[in-house]
C-alpha positions as CSV (number, residue, x, y, z in Angstrom):
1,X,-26.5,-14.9,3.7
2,X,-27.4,-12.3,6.3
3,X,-31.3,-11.2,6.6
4,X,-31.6,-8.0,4.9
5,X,-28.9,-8.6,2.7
6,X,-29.1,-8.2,-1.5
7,X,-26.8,-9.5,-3.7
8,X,-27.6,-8.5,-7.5
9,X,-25.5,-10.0,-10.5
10,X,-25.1,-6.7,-12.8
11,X,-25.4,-6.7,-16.7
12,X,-22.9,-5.6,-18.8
13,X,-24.0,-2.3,-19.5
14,X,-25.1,-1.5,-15.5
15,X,-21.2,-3.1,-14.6
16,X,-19.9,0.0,-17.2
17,X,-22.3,2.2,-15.5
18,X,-21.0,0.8,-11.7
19,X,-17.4,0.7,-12.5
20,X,-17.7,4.3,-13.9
21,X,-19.4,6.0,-10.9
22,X,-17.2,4.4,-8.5
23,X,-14.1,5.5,-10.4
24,X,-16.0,9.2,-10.1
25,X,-16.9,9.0,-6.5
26,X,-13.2,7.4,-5.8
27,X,-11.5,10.6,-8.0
28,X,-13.6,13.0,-6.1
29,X,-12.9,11.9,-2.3
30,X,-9.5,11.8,-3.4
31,X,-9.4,15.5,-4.4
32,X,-11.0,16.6,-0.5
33,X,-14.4,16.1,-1.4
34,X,-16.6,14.6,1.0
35,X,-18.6,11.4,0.7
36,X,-21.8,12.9,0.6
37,X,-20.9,15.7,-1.8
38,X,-19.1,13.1,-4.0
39,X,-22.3,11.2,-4.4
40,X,-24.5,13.7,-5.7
41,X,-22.7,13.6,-8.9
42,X,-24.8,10.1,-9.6
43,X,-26.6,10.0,-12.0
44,X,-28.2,7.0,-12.6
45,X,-32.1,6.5,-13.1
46,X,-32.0,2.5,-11.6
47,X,-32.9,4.0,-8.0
48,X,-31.2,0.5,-6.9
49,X,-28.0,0.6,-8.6
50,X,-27.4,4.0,-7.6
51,X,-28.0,2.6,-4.3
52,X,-25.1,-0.4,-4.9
53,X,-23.0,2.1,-6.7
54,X,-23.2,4.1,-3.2
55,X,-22.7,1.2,-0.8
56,X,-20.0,0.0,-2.1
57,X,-18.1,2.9,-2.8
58,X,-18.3,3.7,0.8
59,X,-16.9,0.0,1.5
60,X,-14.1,0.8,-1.8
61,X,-13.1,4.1,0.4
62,X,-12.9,1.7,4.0
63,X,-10.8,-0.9,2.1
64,X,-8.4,2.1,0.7
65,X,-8.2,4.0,3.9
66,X,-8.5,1.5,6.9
67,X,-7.2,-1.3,5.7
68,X,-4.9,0.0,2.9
69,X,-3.2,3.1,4.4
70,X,-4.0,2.2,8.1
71,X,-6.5,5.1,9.0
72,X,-8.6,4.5,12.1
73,X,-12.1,4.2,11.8
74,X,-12.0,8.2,13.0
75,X,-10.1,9.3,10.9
76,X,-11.6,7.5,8.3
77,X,-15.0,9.1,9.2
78,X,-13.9,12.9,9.2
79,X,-12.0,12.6,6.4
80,X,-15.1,11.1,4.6
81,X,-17.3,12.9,6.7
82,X,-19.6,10.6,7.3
83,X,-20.9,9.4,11.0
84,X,-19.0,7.0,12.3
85,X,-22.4,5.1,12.9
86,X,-22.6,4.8,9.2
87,X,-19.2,3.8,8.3
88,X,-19.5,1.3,11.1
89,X,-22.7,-0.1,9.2
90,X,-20.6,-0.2,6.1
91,X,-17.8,-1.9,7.7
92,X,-19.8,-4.5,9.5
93,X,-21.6,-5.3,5.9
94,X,-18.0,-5.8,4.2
95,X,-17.4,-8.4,6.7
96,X,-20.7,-9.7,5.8
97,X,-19.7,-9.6,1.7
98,X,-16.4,-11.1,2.7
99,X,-18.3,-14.2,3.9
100,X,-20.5,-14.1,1.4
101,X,-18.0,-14.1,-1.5
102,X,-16.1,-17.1,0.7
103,X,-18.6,-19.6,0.1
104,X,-19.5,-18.6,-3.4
105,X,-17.5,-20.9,-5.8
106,X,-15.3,-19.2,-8.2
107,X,-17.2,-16.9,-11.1
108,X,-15.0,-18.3,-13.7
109,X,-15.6,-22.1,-13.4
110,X,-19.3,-21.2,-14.1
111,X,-18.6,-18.7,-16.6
112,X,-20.6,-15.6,-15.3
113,X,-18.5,-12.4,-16.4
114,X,-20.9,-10.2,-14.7
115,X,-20.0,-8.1,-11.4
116,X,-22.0,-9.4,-8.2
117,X,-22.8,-6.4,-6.0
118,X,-24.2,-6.0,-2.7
């Protein structure tokens, strides 16, 4: 796992609050809001799962844009408006979740339902 990297397996009740957030940050970037804007809606008092919840929408809206609709990384930034500094972070820490999750055995053979996060 790369220094500086957190993984954090999520209860049930913090995977409802996760899933929900994204969902609203996802909803609200879809209607023109920018990233930024979209976040502030978040309102969670677990300082680092609003922090998660962030982070990986911001990976959820790369996936969706650059690799799902083929935006460049540009275009993915205005549209988001965020720098492109920042979505470059993001991007370069999805590869580094990717390679994480490779070398994790499968969640179900152990029987954890919980959501791992970075």
């Amino acid at each position: 796992m790369p220094e500086g990297t957190n993984y954090k397996s999520l209860s049930e009740e913090e995977d409802r609050i996760y899933r929900k957030h994204i969902e609203m940050i996802r909803s609200n970037v879809s209607s023109g809001i920018k990233f930024d804007v979209a976040c502030e809606f978040i309102k969670v008092g677990d300082r680092e799962l609003s922090d998660i919840i962030i982070d990986n929408a911001m990976k959820v809206e790369i996936a969706e844009l650059h690799f799902g609709k083929g935006m460049t990384l540009d275009e993915v930034s205005r549209k988001l408006g965020v720098s492109m500094e920042r979505l470059l972070n993001a991007h370069r820490e999805m590869m580094e979740d990717v390679m994480h999750s490779a070398g994790e055995p499968a969640r179900s053979h152990t029987g954890d339902s919980g959501t791992t996060t970075h």
